[in-house]
N, C-alpha and C positions, 0 to 999 in steps of 0.2 A: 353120409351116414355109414354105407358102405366100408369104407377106408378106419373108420374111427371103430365101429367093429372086430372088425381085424386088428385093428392094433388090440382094441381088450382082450380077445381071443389070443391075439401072441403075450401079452401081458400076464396073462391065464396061465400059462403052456410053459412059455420060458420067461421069469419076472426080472432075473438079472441081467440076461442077455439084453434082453428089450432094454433096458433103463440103459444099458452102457452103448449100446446102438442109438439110442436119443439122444445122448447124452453128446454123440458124435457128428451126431444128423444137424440137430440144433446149434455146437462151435460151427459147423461148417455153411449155415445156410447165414448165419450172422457174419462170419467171415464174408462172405460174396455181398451179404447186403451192404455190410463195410465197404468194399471196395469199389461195387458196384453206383451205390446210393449215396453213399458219402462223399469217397474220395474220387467216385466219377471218372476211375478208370477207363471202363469201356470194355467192352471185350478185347480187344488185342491189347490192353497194358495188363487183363486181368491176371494176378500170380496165383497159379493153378499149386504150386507150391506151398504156396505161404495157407490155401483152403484146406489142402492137405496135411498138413502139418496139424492144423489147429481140430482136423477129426481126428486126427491120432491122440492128440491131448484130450481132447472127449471122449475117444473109445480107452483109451489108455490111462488116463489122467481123471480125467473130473468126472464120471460118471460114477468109476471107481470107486474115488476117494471120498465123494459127497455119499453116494449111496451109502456107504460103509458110515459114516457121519451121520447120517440119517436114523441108520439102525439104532447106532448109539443112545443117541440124543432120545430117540424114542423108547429107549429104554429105561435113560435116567430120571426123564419128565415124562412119563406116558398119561396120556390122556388128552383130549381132544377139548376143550374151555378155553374160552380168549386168554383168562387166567394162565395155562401150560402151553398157549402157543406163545402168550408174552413172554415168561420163563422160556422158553426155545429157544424164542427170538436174541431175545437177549446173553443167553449161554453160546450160541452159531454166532453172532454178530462180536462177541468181546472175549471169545475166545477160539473159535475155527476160524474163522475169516482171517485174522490175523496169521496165523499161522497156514494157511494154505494159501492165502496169495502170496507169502516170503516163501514156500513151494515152488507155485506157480509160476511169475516171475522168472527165476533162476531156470526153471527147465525149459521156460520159451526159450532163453537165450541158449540155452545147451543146444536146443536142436535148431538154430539159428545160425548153429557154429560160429557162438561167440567163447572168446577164451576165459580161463576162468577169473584173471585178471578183472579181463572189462566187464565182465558176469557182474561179480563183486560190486564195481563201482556205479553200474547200472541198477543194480539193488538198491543200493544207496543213497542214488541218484531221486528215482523211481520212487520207491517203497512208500513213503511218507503220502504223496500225492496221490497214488493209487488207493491207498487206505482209506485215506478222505474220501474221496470221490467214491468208495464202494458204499461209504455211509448216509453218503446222499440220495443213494437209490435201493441199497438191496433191506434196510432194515423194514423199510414197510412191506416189502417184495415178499422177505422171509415172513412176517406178521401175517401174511395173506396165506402162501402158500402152507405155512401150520396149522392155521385155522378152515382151513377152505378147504385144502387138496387131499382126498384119503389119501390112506399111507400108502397103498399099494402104488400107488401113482407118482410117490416122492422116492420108493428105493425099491429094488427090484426082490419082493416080498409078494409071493403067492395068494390070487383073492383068495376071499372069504369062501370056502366052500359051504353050501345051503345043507 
């Protein structure tokens, strides 16, 4: 309880910093549990790189870019009813998700140092399958998280002071 304090108190204090530090915290601890859990590395095969990479894409990339998303969105639909998290759900999912994983994608590979050639045909490749698969899991994911998670806690937006 301790720890979850402290996070609201820094959530409190600095609301962007904190979201774009989760935002890195959370690529990176999935990265490890990938590698770890999944693909069953081990620690000596584990790529301390590849972990690194993917919090920079969280500190730099998706905490950013969604936060800033977030704002939006909660500006266009505001209000908190199943009704405006559906409307949410449905504006995030058929229209940001598209267009941020054809983002996303391409900058893993930039910092992958892939050329922009095989970038390209990787996108291409990719793009179609990745889509699907984000619609298999994230549209109830966001349904939930608009309905359920106050705002201060989806973008880095200052509590409510009393």
């Amino acid at each position: 309880m301790a720890l979850w304090r402290a996070y609201q108190r820094a959530l409190a204090a600095h609301p962007w910093k904190v979201q774009v530090l989760t935002a890195g915290s959370l690529m990176g601890v999935g990265d490890m549990i990938s590698q770890q859990l999944v693909e069953r590395r081990g620690l000596q095969q584990h790529q301390a790189g590849r972990t690194l990479t993917m919090v920079s894409l969280g500190c730099g990339f998706v905490g950013p870019v969604v936060g800033g998303w977030y704002k939006v969105l909660d500006h266009l639909i505001p209000g908190t009813t199943k009704v405006h998290a559906l409307k949410k759900m449905l504006l995030d999912q058929g229209g940001f998700a598209p267009c941020f994983l054809g983002c996303f994608l391409p900058l893993v590979g930039i910092l992958n140092g892939m050329s922009a050639q095989d970038n390209w045909a990787k996108l291409k490749r990719d793009y179609p399958d990745a889509l699907i698969t984000n619609y298999y899991l994230w549209p109830a994911v966001q349904l939930a998280n608009f309905y359920l998670v106050p705002l201060h806690y989806r973008y880095g937006r200052s509590l409510p002071h009393p």
